[in-house]
C-alpha positions as CSV (number, residue, x, y, z in Angstrom):
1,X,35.9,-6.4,-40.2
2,X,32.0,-6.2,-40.7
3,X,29.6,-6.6,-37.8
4,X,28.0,-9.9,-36.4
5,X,24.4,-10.0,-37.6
6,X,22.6,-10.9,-34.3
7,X,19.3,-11.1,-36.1
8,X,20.8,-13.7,-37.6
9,X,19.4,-17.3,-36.1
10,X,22.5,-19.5,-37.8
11,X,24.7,-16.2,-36.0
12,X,22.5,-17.3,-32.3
13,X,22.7,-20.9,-32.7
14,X,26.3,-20.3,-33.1
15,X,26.6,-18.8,-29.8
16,X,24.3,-20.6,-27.8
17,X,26.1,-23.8,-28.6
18,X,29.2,-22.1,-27.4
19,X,28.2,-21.1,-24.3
20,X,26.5,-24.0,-23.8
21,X,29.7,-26.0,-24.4
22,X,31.6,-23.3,-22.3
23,X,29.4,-24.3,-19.6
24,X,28.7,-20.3,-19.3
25,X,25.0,-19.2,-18.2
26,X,24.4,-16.8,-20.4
27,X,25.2,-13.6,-22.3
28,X,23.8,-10.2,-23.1
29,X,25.4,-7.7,-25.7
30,X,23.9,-4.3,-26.1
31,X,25.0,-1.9,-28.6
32,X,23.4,1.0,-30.7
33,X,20.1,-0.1,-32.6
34,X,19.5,-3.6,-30.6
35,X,20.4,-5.9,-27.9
36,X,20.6,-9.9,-28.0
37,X,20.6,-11.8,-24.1
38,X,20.9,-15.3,-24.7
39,X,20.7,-17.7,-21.2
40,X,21.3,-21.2,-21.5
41,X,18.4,-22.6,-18.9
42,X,19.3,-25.6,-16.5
43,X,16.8,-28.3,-15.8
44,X,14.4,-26.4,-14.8
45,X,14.0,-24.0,-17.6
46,X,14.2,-19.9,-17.9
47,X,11.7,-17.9,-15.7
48,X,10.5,-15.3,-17.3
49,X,8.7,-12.3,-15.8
50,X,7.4,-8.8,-16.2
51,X,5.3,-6.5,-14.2
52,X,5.0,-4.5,-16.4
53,X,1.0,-3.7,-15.6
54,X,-1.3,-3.7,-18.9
55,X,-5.0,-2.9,-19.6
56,X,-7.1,-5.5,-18.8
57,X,-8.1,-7.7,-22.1
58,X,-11.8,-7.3,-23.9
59,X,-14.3,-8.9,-21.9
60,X,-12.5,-9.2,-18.6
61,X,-13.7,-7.9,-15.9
62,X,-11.9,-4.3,-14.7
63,X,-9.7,-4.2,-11.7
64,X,-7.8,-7.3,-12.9
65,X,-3.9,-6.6,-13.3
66,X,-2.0,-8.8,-15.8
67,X,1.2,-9.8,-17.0
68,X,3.1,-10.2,-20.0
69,X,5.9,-13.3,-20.7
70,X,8.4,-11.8,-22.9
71,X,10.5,-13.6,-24.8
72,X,13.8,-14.2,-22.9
73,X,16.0,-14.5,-26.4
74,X,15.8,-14.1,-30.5
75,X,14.1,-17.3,-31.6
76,X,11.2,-19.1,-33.1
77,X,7.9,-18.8,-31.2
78,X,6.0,-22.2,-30.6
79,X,3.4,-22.7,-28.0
80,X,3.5,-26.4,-28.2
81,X,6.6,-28.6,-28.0
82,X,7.7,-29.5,-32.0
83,X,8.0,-32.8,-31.1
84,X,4.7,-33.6,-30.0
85,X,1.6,-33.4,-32.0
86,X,-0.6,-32.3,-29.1
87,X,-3.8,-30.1,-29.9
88,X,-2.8,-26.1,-29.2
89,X,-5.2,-25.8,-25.3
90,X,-8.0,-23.3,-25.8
91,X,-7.6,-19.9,-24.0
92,X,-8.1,-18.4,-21.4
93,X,-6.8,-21.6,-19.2
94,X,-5.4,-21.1,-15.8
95,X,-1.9,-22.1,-15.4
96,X,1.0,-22.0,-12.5
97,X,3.9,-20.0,-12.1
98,X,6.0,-23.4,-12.9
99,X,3.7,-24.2,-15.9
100,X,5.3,-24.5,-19.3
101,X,3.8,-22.1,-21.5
102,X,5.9,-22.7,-24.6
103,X,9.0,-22.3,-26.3
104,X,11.6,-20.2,-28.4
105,X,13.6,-22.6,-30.4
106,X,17.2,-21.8,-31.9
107,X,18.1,-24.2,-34.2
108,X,17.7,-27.7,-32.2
109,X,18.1,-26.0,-28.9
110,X,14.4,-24.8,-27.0
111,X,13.9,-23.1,-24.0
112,X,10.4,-23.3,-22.4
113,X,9.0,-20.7,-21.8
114,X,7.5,-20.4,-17.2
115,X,4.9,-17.7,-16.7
116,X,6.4,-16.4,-13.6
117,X,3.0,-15.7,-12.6
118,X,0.1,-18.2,-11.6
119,X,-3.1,-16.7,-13.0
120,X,-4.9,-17.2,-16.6
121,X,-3.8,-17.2,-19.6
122,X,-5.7,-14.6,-21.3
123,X,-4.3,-13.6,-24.4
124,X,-1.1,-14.6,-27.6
125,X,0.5,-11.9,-28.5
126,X,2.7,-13.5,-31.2
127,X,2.1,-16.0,-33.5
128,X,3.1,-19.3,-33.6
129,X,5.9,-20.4,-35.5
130,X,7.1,-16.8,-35.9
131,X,10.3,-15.5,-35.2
132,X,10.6,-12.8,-32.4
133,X,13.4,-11.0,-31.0
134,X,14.5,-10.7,-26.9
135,X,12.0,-8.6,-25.0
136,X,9.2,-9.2,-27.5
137,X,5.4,-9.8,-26.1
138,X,4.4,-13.6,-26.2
139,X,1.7,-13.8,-23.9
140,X,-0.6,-11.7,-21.3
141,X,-1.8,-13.3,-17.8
142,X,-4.0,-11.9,-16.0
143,X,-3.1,-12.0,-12.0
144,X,-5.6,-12.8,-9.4
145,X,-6.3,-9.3,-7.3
């Protein structure tokens, strides 16, 4: 029996559509070498959050913390919704904890992407339309003091 390639996104797809048919939250599989945590988000969408503290960015001022989002599952990263054809916003651009920051797509299934954080939007730390793996950087925020 050879092993599942979970770097695979056909191999994700697969398994996010069953969970979500299962009606099962989510799942997380660790093993040597790597681990994959899918969660199917409700209405609302995923929160994701670190505190992980950072340096501040270039030309902000010291004393500011910040945050990074992290990519909650494999996926490709878009900071716009594919559907729409909406002009990427400029940074830095304040935004809310509930804000919708962007997405990691599997196949036909997105889940947007919350800040966890209300602050500004400093810095991308992946490009668009790559594809990045659970736990990777997508974005830093810097938090108010």
């Amino acid at each position: 029996m050879s092993a599942i390639d979970f770097s695979d996104p056909a191999t994700i797809a697969l398994l996010t559509e069953a969970l979500t048919a299962a009606g099962v939250d989510g799942l997380e599989i660790s093993r040597p070498g790597g681990q994959l945590r899918i969660v199917v988000a409700g209405k609302d969408g995923a929160r994701i959050s670190s505190t992980e503290a950072t340096p501040p960015a270039p030309g902000f001022a010291p004393g500011f913390a910040s945050a990074i989002v992290k990519a909650p599952m494999a996926g490709r990263f878009c900071v716009e919704h594919p559907a729409t054809s909406a002009a990427r916003q400029n940074l830095p651009r304040s935004v809310s904890d509930a804000d919708i920051v962007g997405f990691v797509g599997v196949g036909h299934i997105l889940l947007p992407l919350r800040p966890g954080h209300s602050g500004v939007l400093i810095r991308l730390l992946a490009e668009p339309g790559t594809l990045v793996g659970f736990g990777d950087p997508l974005f830093e925020i810097e938090l108010p003091s």
